[in-house]
TISEMI-508450 format. One record per residue (C-alpha): residue in one letter; x, y, z. Coordinates in steps of 0.05 Angstrom, whole numbers, plus 5000, padded with zeros to 4 digits. Layout:
BEGIN
aXYZ;...
This chain:
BEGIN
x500050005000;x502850744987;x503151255032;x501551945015;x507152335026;x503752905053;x501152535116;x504152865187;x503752895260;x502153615276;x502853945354;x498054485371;x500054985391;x504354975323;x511155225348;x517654945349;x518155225422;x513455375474;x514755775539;x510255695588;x509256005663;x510055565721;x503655405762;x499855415697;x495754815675;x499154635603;x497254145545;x499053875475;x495453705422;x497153195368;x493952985309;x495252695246;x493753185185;x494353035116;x490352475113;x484352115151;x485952125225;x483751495234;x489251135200;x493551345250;x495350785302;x498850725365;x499451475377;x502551595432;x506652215476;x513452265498;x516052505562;x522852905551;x526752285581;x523551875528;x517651515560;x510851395538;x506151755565;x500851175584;x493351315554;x488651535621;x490151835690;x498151925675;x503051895724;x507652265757;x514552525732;x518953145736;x513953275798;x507553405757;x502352945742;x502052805667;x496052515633;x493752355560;x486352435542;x482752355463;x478552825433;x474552765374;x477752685316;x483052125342;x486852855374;x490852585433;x492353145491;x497953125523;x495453475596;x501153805646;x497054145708;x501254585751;x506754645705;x513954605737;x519654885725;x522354185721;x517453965664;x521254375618;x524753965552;x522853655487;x515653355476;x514952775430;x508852555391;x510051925362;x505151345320;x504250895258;x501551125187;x500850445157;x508050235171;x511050865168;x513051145240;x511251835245;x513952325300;x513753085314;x517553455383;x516054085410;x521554345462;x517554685534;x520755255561;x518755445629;x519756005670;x516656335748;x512756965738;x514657575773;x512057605836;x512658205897;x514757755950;x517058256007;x515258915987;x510059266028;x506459835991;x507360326066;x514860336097;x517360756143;x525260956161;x526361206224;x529261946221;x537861976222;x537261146209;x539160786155;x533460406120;x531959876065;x525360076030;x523759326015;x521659005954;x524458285942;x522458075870;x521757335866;x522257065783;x525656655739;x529456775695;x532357315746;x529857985737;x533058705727;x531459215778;x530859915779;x528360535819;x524261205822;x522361665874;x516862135845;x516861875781;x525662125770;x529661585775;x534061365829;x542361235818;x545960935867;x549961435913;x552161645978;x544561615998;x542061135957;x544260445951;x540359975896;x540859265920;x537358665901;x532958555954;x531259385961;x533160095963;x538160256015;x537761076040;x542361176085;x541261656146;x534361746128;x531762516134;x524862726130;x526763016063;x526862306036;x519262216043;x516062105983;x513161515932;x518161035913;x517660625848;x520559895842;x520359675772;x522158955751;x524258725681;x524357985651;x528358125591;x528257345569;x520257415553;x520258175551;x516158295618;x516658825666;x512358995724;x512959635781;x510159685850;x509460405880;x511660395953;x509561045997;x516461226041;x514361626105;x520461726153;x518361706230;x520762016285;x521361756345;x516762136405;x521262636454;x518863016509;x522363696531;x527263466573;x528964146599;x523064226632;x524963716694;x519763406743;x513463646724;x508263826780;x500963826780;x496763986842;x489463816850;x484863916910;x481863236937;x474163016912;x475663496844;x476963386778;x483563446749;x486063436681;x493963156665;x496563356597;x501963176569;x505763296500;x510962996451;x514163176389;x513962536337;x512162356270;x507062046267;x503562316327;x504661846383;x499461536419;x499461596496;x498461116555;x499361376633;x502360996686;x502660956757;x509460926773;x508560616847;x504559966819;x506260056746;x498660056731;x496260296665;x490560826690;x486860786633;x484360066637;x485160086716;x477160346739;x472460906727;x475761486756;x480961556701;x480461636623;x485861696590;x485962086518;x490761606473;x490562226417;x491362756458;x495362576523;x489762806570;x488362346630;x482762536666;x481762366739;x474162526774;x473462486853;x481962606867;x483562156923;x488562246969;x491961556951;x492261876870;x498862226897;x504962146878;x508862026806;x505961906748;x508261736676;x506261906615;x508961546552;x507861746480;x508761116430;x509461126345;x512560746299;x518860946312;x518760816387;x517061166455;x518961656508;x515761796573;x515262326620;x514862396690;x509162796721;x508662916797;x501462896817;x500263256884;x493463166923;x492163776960;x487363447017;x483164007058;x485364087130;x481863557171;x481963847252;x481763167286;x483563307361;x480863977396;x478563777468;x475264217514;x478964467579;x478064817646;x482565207690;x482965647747;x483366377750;x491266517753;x492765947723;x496565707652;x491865387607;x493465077541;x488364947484;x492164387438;x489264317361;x491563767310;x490463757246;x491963377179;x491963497106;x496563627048;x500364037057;x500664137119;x495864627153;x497965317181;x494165367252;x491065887287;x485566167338;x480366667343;x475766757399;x469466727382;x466667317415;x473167697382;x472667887297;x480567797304;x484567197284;x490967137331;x497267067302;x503066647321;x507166917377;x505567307435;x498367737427;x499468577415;x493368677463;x494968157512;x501967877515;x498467327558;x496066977509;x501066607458;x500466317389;x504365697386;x504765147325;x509964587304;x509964037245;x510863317252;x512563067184;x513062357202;x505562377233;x503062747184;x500063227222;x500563987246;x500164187315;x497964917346;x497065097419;x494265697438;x496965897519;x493866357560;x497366527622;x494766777694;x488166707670;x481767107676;x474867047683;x474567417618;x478866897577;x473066377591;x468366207520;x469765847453;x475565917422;x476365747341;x481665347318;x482765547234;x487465067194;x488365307133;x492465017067;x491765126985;x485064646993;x482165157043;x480165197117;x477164797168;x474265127234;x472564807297;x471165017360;x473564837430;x470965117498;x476865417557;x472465427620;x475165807676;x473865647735;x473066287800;x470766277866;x463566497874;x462067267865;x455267767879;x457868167832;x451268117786;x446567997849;x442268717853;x437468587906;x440869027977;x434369088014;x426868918007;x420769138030;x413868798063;x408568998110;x402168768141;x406168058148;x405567988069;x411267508032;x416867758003;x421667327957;x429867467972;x434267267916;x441367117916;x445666907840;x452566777858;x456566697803;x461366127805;x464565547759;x464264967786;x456765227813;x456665417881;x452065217944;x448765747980;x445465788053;x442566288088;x443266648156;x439167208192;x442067638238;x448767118235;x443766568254;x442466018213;x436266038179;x432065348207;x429165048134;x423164708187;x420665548199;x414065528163;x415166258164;x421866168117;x421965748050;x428765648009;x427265607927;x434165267903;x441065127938;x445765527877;x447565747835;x440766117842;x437266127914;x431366397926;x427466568005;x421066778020;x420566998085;x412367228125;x414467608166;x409667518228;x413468018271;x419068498284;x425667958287;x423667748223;x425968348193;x433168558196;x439668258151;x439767668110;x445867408098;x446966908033;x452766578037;x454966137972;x462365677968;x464865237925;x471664847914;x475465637911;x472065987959;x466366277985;x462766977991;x456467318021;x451767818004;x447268108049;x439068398035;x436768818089;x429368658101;x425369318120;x417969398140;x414669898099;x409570448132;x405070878095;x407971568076;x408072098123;x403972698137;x402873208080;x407073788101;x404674398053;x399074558001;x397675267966;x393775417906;x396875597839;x390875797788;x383375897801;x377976017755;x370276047775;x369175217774;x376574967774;x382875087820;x390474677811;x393674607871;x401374547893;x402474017934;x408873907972;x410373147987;x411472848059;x417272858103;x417272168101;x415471628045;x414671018097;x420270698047;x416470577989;x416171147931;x409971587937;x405171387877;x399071867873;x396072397920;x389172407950;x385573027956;x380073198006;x375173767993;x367874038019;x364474678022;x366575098088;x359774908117;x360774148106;x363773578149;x369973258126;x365472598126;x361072948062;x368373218021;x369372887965;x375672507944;x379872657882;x386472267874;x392672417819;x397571997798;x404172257816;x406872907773;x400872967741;x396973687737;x393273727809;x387474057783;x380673977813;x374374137765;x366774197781;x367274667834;x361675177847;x362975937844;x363076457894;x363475757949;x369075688000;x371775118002;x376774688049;x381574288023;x386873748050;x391873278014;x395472568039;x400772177996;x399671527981;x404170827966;x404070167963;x403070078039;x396770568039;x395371268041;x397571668105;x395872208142;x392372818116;x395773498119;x397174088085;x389774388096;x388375058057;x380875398047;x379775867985;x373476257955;x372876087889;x371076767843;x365376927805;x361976717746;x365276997693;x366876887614;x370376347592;x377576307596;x382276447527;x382475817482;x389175497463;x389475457387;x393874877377;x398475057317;x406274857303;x409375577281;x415275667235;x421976017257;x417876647229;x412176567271;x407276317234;x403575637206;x403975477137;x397175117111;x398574527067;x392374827023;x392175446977;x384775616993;x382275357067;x385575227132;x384174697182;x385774847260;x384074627327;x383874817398;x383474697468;x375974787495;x378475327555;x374875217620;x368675577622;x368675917693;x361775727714;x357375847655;x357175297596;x360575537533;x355775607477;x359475827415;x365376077393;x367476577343;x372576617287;x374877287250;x379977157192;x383677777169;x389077797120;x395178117142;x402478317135;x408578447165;x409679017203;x414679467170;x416279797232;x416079167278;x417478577245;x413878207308;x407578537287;x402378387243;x397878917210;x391878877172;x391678997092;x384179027077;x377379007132;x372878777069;x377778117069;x376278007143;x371477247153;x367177267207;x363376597238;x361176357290;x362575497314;x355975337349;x357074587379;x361374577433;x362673817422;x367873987364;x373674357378;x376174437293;x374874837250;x374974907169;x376975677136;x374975657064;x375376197014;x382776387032;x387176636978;x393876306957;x401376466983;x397477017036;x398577097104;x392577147153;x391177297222;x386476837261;x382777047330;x379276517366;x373476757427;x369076227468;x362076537491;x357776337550;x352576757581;x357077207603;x360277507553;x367477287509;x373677037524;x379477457507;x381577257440;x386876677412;x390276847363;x395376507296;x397776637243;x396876257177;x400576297111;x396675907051;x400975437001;x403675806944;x401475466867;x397174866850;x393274536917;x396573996960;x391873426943;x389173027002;x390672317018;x385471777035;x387071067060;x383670477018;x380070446963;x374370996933;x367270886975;x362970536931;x356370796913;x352070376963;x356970517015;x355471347009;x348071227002;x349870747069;x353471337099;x347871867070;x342571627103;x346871497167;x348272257166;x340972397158;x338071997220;x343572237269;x340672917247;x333372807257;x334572507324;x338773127345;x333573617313;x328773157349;x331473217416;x333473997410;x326174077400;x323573697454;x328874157506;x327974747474;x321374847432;x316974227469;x315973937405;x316773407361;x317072667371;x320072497433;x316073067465;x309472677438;x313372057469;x313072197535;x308872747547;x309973507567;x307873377638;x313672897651;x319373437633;x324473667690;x325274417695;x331974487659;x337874477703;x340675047649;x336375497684;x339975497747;x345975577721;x344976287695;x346876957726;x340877357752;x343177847684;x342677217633;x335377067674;x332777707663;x334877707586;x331677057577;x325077267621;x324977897568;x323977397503;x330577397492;x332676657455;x337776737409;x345376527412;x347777167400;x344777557451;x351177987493;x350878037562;x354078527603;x357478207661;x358178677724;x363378217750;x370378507752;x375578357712;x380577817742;x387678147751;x393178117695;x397177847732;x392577267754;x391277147688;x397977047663;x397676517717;x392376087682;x396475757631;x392775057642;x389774687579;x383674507604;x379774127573;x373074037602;x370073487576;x376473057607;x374473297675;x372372737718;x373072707797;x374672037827;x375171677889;x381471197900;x388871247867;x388371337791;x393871237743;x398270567723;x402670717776;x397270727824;x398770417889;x391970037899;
């Protein structure tokens, strides 16, 4: 049989030499081509040491696993999974065209793809350090290395040192930051590859070391914060440190936090145990540093021993105080009844009393003593101890009693006072520390405690006897005597029996009008030891008994004025003082005629005159004023008149008034004698005016009172009222109030006067009184009255002679008689009774 000569193994992929990356899975493809495949037998592949490559799962050789598998078209493959570099060599496909052996090679180069096998993209040199920016390159055949640094390439030099396995820079700077550039080249298979490497140089943290020991001080229970700071690139991180139990505070409890970014270590509620040294260590890259920070707990004086004392008068006596904290307390004392603090030494004011204080470092603890020598009675009380440090005081208080023999210094009571056998208490307070016991003696004897005529109330420091004295030896001297463990002392209280006051020595008569006289009295010889507390004044008509006078009784220094009298009447007076025993002995007898009826005495306009003599009104138009109703010398005052005159300074006399115009002049008349004020209306502003005041009776007028009034100048002064504006059912309220009162006094006026109206019809005309009124008049005010005459106005013409000048200048009494009143018994709230 011939063989076509065109008949041929072919290897896919065609090429006389493949090269092939390790790791890869590989194959081969024969095939015969040139004729029909299938006359192809015993087709077969080669390894490169010449062995058949057996059909199915393969075996192993050159460290791979080699198999054959067929595909269509009688292809055999020739598989090589995980190519190694050891598989490399010549390929043989190899079989039978009829009888003809046909064979075909291929020769398998391998080689190991570049890989990065130690070069990290971030490396860091350390600052003055040399440093090998990494980047090991792992490939076969080897490969060529170069370098850039911001895209310029790099040439080996003094700094720079290319070496296989990196980029040596020597004493690294922070100038040599930057992005580095490793490039690789395969030159065999033409392949290169680069890896960009970022190049930060560090430096290492450092603390300024010139600073030394640092110090922080914090007062105990606050809040401090601890800084500290470092210089290093990157920033360092920060971790604190106890130094005395190498404890890391910020993992340690609650009360510290610790700031890795910043250095801050916050510690809340600063205990006293927090003090001492503590570290603070920054950490980079690049290494560490620490620093040493010396925390100091300022804890708040604490006063832990201040014990009271006692010591005798003339004695030394030491107050000791101790205190702790940190630092140290300063110590000192005040007293507490003093505003100034004592200072250490002897006192400027009292070199007595020394300031004292020592320091016991190994205790821990401050000491003061504050020593007061020969002591007084005045150094006893509370005394402040004041420690004071940076975390701020403490004050407590300890006591210095003193202790002194008992003393009366403070007990009043000399003498007391009882009579008709009443009780009287005697009190004795000795003052004394420790307290003192007191007895009591009388006359030097013993007082006997089973007396039911004695009774002791307390044994000291406070004692108290009440003595009834039944007769004569119980009065006399009571001795108290008190004693304690530095002495004793007595006091004595001279009992006295009290009398009433003796005989009045002296009376006479100071001012009489018709119905009233004030009397001088002149007090006893003797007060019967207790003060005189009112006088009691006897008086009846000359043809009377003493057992008909009347009794009238004044507080003492009051006006002795006796009202009510009847004119033109002798009368006999007498006077006795009067205290708290009783009223003594009458004396001091004096009889006087009392004068005629006559007209009422001058009023007293009460007014509060300028410097210049005058009372300004607080209204530009009207003037309100008041007076004292005079006493009406027998007759009843009826009205009273009121003439208002403007008027001016005398140019001549500048004490003198003098009219400026009669047509000005306000006449009126004030007909109630119930009402002593008075309302001016119609007065012109900023004028001056002259005011006379007469009371009327029967009898004719008083001599005038007389003021002077100035008006406001401008715009009225506006009154004042309390409360709220009346509403309008309150005035018709107060309206129709008005009106009744009225009707019932026009009512009553006309049953007295006209016997009319409706209390007349009431009870009837026959059932009226003759009116006491009538008897009261003067045979001239009768006769006016018996001629018709009823009006208020009517003038009568008293034939009574005028009362001396000079006894009128005598009368300057306020009376007022509707205050009048005669009594019987002591009046007054010092009244004996």
């Amino acid at each position: 049989m011939s063989l076509s000569s065109a008949a041929k193994l072919k290897i896919t992929p065609e090429t006389a030499m493949s090269i092939q990356a390790v790791e890869k899975d590989f194959f081969l493809i024969c095939e015969l081509v040139g004729a029909d495949p299938s006359s192809i037998t015993e087709l077969h592949w080669l390894t490169p040491e010449n062995e058949r490559v057996p059909d199915g799962e393969g075996f192993f050789r050159m460290g791979m696993k080699l198999s054959t598998q067929w595909w269509p078209e009688k292809k055999l493959v020739l598989m090589l999974p995980d190519l190694k570099e050891t598989g490399a060599g010549n390929y043989t496909c190899t079989g039978l065209y009829g009888t003809e052996r046909l064979s075909t090679s291929v020769t398998l180069k391998t080689f190991v793809p570049l890989s990065w096998q130690d070069a990290p993209v971030e490396q860091s040199p350390t600052l003055n350090k040399d440093f090998k920016v990494k980047c090991k390159v792992v490939a076969n055949p080897a490969p060529f290395i170069d370098w850039l640094k911001n895209d310029e390439k790099i040439e080996t030099d003094d700094h720079y040192v290319i070496e296989a396995d990196g980029l040596l820079i020597k004493n690294a700077q922070l100038e040599d930051d930057g992005t580095y550039t490793c490039r690789a080249y395969i030159a065999d298979i033409g392949t290169m590859s680069k890896r960009n490497i970022k190049v930060e140089v560090h430096v290492t943290p450092s603390f300024n070391k010139t600073e030394g020991l640092r110090s922080s001080e914090v007062v105990e229970g606050e809040t401090v914060d601890v800084t500290c700071h470092a210089n290093g690139k990157p920033p360092p991180s920060y971790t604190w440190i106890k130094s005395s139990k190498n404890a890391n505070l910020g993992i340690v409890g609650d009360r510290f936090s610790v700031n890795d970014q910043t250095g801050t270590l916050t510690i809340t509620n600063v205990k006293r145990e927090d003090n001492g040294e503590l570290k603070c260590e920054a950490r980079n890259a690049a290494g560490f540093d620490t620093q040493a920070v010396n925390l100091i707990v300022i804890v708040k004086p604490n006063i832990f021993d201040l014990k009271n004392i006692s010591s005798s008068t003339g004695e030394t006596a030491t107050l000791i105080c101790r205190a702790s904290g940190n630092p140290l307390p300063s110590l000192t004392f005040r007293k507490l009844s003093s505003s100034k603090t004592m200072i250490s030494g002897a006192q400027p004011h009292d070199n007595r009393i020394v300031v004292e204080q020592r320091v016991d470092e190994q205790k821990k603890e401050a000491e003061g003593s504050l020593i007061i020598s020969n002591v007084q009675r005045s150094d006893d009380g509370l005394y402040a101890c004041i420690a004071k440090n940076k975390g701020g005081e403490m004050i407590k208080n300890g006591h210095l009693t003193v202790e002194f023999a008992p003393t009366f210094a403070n007990t009043p009571m000399k003498e007391a006072w009882s009579w008709d056998k009443r009780p009287v208490n005697i009190t004795c307070l000795a003052e004394s520390i420790p307290n003192a016991t007191i007895t009591w003696r009388l006359n030097e004897r013993i007082i006997d405690s089973t007396n039911p005529y004695f009774r002791i109330f307390g044994i000291g420091p406070q004692s108290s006897l009440l003595v009834t004295p039944s007769n004569q030896e119980y009065y006399g001297n009571y001795k108290c005597e008190a004693k304690n463990i530095h002495g004793s002392v007595d006091h004595t209280i001279r009992l006295h029996e009290a009398r009433v006051p003796g005989r009045i020595l002296q009376s006479k008569f100071e001012v009489a009008t018709a119905t009233t006289i004030t009397f001088k009295i002149y007090g006893p010889s003797e007060s019967g030891g207790r003060p005189i507390k009112a006088y009691v004044a006897q008086y009846k008509q000359e043809r009377q008994s003493w057992s008909e006078a009347k009794n009238r009784t004044w507080s003492i220094d009051s006006p002795y004025t006796l009202e009510g009298l009847e004119p033109q009447t002798t009368y006999n007076f007498r006077f006795a003082a009067a205290n708290e025993v009783g009223i003594g002995e009458y004396g001091g007898e004096i009889k006087h005629n009392m004068p005629k009826r006559s007209f009422p005495e001058e009023p007293t306009i009460l007014t509060s005159n300028s410097p210049e003599g005058y009372t300004v009104s607080p209204y530009v138009d009207r003037f309100d004023f008041q007076w004292k109703i005079p006493a009406d010398n027998g007759e009843p005052i009826d009205y009273y008149t009121v003439k208002c005159c403007p008027v001016q300074k005398s140019e001549v006399n500048k004490n003198e008034w003098t009219p400026t115009s009669d047509d000005e002049c306000i006449s009126l008349e004030h007909r109630t004698n119930e009402i002593s004020t008075f309302e001016l209306m119609g007065l012109r502003p900023d004028a001056y005016y002259k005011i006379e005041l007469r009371a009327h009776n029967v009898i004719g007028f008083s001599t005038p009172a007389q003021a002077i009034v100035k008006t406001a100048r401008g715009s009225d002064v506006t009154r004042t009222h309390d409360g709220s504006t009346l509403s309008s059912a309150i005035f018709i309220a107060i309206v129709i109030g008005v009106l009744l009162v009225i009707f019932v006094i026009v009512d009553i006026s006309c049953y007295y006067v006209n016997d009319t109206g409706l209390l007349w019809l009431l009870c009837g005309k026959n059932s009226r009184k003759p009116r006491e009124d009538d008897t009261k008049l003067g045979s001239e005010g009768k006769g006016l009255l018996n001629s018709g005459h009823r009006e208020g106005k009517i003038l009568v013409e008293s034939t009574t002679p005028m009362i001396d000048n000079s006894l009128k200048k005598e009368t300057a009494v306020q009376y007022d008689v509707k205050k009048a009143v005669s009594k019987t018994g002591f009046v007054g709230k010092d009244s004996a009774v």
